[in-house]
C-alpha positions as CSV (number, residue, x, y, z in Angstrom):
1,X,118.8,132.4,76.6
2,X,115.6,133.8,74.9
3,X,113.5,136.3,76.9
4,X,110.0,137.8,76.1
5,X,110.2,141.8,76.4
6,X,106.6,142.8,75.0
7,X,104.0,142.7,72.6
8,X,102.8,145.8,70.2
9,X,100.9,146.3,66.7
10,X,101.4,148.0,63.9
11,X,100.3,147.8,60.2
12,X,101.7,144.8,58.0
13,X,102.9,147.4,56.1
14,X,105.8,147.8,58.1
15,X,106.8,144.8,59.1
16,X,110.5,143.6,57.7
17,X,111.0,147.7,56.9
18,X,113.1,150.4,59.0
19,X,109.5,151.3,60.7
20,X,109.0,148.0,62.6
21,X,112.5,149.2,64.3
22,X,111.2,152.4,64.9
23,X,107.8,150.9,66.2
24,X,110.0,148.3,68.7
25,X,112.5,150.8,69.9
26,X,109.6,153.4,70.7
27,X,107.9,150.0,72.4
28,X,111.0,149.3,74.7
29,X,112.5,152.6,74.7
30,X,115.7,154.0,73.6
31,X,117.9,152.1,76.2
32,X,117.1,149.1,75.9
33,X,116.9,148.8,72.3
34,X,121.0,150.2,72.8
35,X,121.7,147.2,75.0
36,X,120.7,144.6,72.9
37,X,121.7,146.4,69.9
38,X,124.9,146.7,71.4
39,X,125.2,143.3,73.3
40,X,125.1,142.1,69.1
41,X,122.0,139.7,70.9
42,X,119.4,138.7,68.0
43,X,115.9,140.0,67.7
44,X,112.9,137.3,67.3
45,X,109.7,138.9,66.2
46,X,106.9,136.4,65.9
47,X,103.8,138.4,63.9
48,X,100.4,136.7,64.2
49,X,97.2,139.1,62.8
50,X,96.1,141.5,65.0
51,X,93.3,140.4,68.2
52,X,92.3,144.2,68.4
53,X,92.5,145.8,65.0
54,X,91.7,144.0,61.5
55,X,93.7,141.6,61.3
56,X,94.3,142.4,57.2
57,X,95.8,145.5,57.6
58,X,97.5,145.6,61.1
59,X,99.5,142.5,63.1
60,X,100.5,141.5,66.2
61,X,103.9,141.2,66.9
62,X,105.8,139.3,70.2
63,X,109.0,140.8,70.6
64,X,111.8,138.6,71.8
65,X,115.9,138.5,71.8
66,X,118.0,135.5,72.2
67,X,121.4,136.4,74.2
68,X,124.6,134.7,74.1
69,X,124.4,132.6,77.2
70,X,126.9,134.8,79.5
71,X,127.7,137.2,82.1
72,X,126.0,140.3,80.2
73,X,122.5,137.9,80.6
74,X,122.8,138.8,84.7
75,X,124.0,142.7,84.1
76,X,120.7,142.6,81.9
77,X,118.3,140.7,83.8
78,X,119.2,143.3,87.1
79,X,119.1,146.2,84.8
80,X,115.7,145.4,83.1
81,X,113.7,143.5,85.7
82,X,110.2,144.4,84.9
83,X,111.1,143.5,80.8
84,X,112.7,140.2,81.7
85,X,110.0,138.9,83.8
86,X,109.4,135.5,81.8
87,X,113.0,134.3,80.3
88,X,112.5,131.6,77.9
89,X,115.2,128.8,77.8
90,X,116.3,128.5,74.0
C-alpha cells in the first residue's frame, strides 16, 4: 500500500543528501519517521520545482512510503490518522 503523508520544500541543494532526511523527519516528526524507518517500509519522494519559492533554487517535494501489505498497515493507519488520510493503492 502507498500512502501520501505531506508535502514540504527545501532547496535542490539537498535533495538525495542526509539534509532531505533531516528536512522530512522535522516535516513528520520524530515518531513517525521511527515507524516507518523501523517497519523497513520504503520512502517515495516525488520533487517537482517549487509553486511558492523559485523554482531554480528550491523544490517541492510529495512525501510518500509504500508498506508491505500487512497487519502493521492497520496498527499504522489507527496510530497516524490525520497523516494517512488519502492511502494510495500501489
Amino acid at each position: 500500500m502507498r500512502y501520501y503523508l505531506g508535502m514540504l520544500e527545501y532547496k535542490w541543494s539537498h535533495a538525495q543528501t542526509r539534509m532531505e532526511d533531516l528536512w522530512v523527519r522535522r516535516k513528520l516528526g520524530d515518531e513517525l519517521y521511527r515507524t516507518v524507518e523501523e517497519n523497513n517500509w520504503t520512502w517515495q519522494f516525488i520533487r517537482s520545482g517549487s509553486q511558492t519559492l523559485p523554482e531554480d533554487t528550491f523544490c517541492r517535494c510529495d512525501i510518500y512510503v509504500e508498506s508491505n501489505d500487512d497487519k502493521l498497515d492497520s496498527h499504522f493507519l489507527l496510530k497516524f490518522p490525520q497523516a494517512m488520510a488519502t492511502p494510495l493503492a500501489k
